[in-house]
C-alpha positions in Angstrom: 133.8 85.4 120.4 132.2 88.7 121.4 129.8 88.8 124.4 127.4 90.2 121.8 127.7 87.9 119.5 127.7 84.8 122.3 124.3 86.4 123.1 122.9 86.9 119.7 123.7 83.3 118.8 122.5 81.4 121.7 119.1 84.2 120.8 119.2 82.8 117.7 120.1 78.8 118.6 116.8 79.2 121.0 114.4 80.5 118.3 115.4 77.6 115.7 114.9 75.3 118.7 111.2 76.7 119.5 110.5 77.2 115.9 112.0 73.5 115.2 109.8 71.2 117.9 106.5 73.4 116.5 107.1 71.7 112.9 107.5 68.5 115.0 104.6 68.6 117.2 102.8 69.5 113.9 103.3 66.5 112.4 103.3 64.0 114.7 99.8 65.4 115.3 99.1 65.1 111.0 100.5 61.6 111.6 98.4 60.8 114.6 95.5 62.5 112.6 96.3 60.3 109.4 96.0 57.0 111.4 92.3 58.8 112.6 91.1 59.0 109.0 92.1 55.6 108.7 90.2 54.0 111.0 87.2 56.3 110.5 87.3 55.4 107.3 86.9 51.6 108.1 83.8 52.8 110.5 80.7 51.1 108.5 78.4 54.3 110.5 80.7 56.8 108.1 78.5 58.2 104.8 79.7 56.7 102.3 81.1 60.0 100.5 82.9 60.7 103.9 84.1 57.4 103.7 85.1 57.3 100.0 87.3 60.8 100.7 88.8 59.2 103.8 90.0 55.9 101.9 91.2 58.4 98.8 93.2 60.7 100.9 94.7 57.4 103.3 95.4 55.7 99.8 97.0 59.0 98.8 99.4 60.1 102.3 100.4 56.0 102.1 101.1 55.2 98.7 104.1 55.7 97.2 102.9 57.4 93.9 102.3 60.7 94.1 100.4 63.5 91.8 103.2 65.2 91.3 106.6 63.1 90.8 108.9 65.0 93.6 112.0 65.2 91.7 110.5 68.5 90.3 111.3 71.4 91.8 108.7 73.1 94.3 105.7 71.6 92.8 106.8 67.5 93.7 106.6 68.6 97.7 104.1 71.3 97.1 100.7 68.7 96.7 102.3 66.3 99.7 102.2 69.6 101.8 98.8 70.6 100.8 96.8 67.9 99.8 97.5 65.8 102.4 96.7 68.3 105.3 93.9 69.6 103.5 92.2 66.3 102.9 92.9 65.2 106.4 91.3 68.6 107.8 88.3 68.0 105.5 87.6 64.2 106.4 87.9 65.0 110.3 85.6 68.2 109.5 82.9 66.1 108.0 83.1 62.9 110.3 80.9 62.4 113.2 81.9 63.5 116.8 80.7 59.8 117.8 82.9 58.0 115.1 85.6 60.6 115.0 85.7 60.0 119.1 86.6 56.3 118.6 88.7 56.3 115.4 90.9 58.7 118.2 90.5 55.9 120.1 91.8 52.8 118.1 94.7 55.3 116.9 95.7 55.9 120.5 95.9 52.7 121.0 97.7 51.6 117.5 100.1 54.5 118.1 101.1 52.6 121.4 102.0 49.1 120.1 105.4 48.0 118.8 105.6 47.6 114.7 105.1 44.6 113.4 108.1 42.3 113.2 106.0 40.0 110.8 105.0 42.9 108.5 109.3 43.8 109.0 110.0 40.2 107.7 107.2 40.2 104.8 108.7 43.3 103.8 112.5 42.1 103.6 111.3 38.9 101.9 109.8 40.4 99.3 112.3 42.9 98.9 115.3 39.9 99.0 112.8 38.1 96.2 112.8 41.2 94.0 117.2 41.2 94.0 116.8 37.4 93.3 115.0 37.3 90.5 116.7 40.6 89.0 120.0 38.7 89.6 118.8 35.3 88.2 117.1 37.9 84.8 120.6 39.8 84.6 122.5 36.5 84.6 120.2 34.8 81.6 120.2 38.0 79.7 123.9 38.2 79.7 124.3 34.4 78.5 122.4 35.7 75.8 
């Protein structure tokens, strides 16, 4: 390989690597910021229109059904990368310095503990039950 072209490449390779940990540090800050709507959310000094858009938009980033299925094309990751930002931005815009202070709290503090082995095993279980009983409707429906 040229000398140019060594140069232009490692140019290029340090650019993607900047441009790379910017997405990243972007959102691990929206997740850090989700957990904040969370617990602001749960805050009973929250109005409750503040706190019915917080619940909406934490029901919304967690739940597995989305708006917009995301098997189709553009539009099925386009709402996830707007409406979820844009709702977070708007919740932390309308909360209270006070409660917005300690929500950051509590989610500092979250964000610092291991996850939850017992949620882990819930999970699994329930997940294990699920194949059982598919096997056990499979195996009656094919006697049939």
């Amino acid at each position: 390989m040229s000398g140019r072209l060594r140069a232009w490449r490692e140019r290029w390779t340090t650019r993607l690597r900047a441009r790379r940990a910017g997405w990243v540090a972007r959102l691990r800050a929206l997740k850090r910021e989700s957990l904040v709507v969370w617990y602001a959310a749960r805050d009973p000094r929250l109005p409750w229109h503040v706190r019915l858009l917080a619940l909406a938009i934490a029901a919304y980033a967690l739940s597995p059904i989305d708006l917009i299925p995301d098997f189709i094309p553009v539009l099925g990751y386009l709402d996830d990368l707007l409406l979820i930002p844009l709702g977070v931005a708007l919740v932390v815009r309308l909360t209270p310095a006070d409660i917005l202070a300690d929500a950051r709290a509590r989610a500092a503090v979250a964000a610092t503990r291991p996850a939850s082995v017992a949620g882990a095993i819930a999970i699994v279980a329930l997940w294990l039950l699920a194949l059982c009983l598919g096997w056990i409707a499979w195996h009656r429906w094919r006697r049939n």
